[in-house]
Structure formats: structure tokens, C-alpha cells
Backbone bond lengths (Angstrom), bond angles and torsions (degrees), N, CA, C in turn:
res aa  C-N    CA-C-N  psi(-1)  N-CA   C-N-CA  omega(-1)  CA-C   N-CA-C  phi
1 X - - - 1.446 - - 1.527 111.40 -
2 X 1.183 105.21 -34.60 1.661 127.24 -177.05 1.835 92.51 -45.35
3 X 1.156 112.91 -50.55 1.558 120.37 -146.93 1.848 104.14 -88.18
4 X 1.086 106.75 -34.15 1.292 95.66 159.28 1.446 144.10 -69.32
5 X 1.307 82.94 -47.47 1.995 104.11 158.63 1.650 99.19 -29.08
6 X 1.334 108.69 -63.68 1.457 119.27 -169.39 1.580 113.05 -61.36
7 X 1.416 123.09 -31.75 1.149 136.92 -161.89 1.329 95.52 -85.48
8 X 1.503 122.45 -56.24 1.127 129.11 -175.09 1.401 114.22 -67.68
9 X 1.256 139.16 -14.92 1.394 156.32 -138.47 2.163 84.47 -114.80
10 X 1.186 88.26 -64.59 1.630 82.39 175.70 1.717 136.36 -71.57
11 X 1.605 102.48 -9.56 1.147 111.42 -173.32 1.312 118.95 -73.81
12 X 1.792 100.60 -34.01 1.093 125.28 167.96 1.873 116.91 -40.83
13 X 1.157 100.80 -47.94 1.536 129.46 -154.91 1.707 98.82 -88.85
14 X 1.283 124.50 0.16 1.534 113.73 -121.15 2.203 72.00 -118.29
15 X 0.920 126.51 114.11 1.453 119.48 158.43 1.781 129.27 -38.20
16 X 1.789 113.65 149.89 1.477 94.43 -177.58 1.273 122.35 -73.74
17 X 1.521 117.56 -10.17 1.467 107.90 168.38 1.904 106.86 -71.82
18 X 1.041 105.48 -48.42 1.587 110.04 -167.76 1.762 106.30 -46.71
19 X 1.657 88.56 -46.30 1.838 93.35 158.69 1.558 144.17 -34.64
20 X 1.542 88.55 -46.61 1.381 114.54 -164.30 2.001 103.70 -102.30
21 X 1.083 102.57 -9.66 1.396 108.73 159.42 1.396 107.77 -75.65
22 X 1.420 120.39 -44.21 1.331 123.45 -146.72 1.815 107.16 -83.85
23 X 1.204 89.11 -24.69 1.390 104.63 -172.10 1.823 95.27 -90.89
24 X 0.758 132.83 -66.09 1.329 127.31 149.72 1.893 119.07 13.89
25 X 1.533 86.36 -79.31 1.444 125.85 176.02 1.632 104.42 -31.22
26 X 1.614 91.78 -86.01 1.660 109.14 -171.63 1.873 94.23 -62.47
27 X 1.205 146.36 -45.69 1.079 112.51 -168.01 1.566 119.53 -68.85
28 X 1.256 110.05 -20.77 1.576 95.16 153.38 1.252 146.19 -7.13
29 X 1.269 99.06 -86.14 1.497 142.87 157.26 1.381 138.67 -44.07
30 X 1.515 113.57 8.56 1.047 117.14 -138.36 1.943 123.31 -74.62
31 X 1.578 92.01 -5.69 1.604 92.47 172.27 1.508 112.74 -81.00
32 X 1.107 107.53 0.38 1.567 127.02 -171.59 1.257 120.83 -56.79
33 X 1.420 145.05 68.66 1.911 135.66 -178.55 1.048 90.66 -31.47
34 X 1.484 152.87 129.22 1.639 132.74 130.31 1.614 102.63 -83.15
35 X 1.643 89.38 146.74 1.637 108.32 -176.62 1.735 92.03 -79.04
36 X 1.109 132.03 -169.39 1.392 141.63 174.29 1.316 104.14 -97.34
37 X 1.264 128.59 -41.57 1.414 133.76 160.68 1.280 112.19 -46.42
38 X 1.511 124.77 -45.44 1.572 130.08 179.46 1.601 105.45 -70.27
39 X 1.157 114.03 -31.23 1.534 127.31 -161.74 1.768 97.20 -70.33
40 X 1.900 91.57 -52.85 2.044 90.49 -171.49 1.579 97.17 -82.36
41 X 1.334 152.18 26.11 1.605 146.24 172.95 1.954 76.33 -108.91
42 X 1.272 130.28 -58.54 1.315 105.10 -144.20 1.378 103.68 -83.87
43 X 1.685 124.85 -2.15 1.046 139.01 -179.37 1.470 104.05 -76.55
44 X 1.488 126.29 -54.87 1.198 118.19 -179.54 1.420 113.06 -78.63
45 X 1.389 123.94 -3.95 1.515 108.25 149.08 1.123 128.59 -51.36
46 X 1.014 115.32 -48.93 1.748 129.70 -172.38 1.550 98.10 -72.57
47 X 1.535 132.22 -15.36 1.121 94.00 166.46 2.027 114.20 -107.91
48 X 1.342 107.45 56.35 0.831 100.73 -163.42 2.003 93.84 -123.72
49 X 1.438 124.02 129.14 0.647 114.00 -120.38 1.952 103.36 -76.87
50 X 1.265 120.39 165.09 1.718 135.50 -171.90 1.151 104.36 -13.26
51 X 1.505 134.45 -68.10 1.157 136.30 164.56 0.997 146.18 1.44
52 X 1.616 89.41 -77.15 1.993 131.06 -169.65 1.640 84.52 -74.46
53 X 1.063 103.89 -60.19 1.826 109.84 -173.83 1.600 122.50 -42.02
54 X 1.661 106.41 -57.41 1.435 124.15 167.62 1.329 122.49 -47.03
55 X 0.954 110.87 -25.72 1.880 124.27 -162.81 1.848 99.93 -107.21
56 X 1.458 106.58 -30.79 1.666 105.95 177.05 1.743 94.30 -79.47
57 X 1.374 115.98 -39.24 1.685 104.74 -171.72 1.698 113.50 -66.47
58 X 1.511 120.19 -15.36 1.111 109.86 176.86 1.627 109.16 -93.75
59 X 1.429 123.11 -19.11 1.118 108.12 -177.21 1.571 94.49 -93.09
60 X 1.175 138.46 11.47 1.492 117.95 141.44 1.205 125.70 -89.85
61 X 1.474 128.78 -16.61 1.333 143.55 152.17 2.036 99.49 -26.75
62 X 1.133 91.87 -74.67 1.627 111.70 -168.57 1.115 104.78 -41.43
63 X 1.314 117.73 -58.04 2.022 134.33 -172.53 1.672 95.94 -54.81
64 X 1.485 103.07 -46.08 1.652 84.60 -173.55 1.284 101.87 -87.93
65 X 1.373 146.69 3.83 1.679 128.25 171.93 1.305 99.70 -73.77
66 X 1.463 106.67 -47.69 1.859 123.98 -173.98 1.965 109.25 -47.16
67 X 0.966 83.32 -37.21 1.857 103.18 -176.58 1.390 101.63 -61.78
68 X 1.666 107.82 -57.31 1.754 111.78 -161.44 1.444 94.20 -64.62
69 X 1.236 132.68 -55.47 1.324 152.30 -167.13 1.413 105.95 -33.43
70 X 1.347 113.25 -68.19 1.915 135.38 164.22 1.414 97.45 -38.22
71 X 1.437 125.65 -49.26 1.579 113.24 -153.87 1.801 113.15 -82.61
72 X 1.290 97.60 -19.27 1.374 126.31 177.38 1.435 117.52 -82.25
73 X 1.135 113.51 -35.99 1.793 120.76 144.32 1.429 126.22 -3.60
């Protein structure tokens, strides 16, 4: 419960781009449960600035080609 409080506490706080990254983000992912704990780490990615952000979305890009690749094995 602790972790949402927190999640929710920042979402509030959280800008509409930082939003619209975030949402971005998780729809990706979409078979994905996120924990609320996972929710406020990938939340404060997105507010981290274009860059830092751009460069984390491709090295998850990669993880999931690397992933399909294994499953296709």
C-alpha cells in the first residue's frame, strides 16, 4: 500500500509530457502486471530528462528483440 501512496503521490506531481511518456512506456509492455513499485521506478524514468529517457527506451527496445529472439529458439 506503502508504494502506491508513493506512486500516486508523484503522479500527481508528474508533468503531461512526463505523463505521456509514461503511458507510452507501459503500453508497450502490455502483458506486463506492473507492481506499483515498478509503476513509481518507471515513472521516475520518464521524468528524467529526453535524453536519459530516449537512450533507456532503446536499450529496452533491444531487451525485448533479445527476448523474441530466445523465444523463437
Amino acid at each position: 500500500m506503502e508504494e502506491e501512496k508513493i506512486f500516486e503521490k508523484r503522479w500527481q506531481l508528474a508533468s503531461t509530457e512526463q505523463k505521456a511518456r509514461y503511458y507510452n512506456l507501459i503500453s508497450s509492455y502490455p502483458t506486463i502486471d506492473w507492481t506499483f513499485k515498478e509503476k513509481k521506478y518507471l515513472l521516475w524514468l520518464c521524468q528524467l530528462d529526453i535524453d536519459t529517457f530516449e537512450t533507456f527506451e532503446v536499450i529496452l527496445s533491444k531487451v525485448k528483440q533479445n527476448n523474441n529472439k530466445r523465444a523463437n529458439l
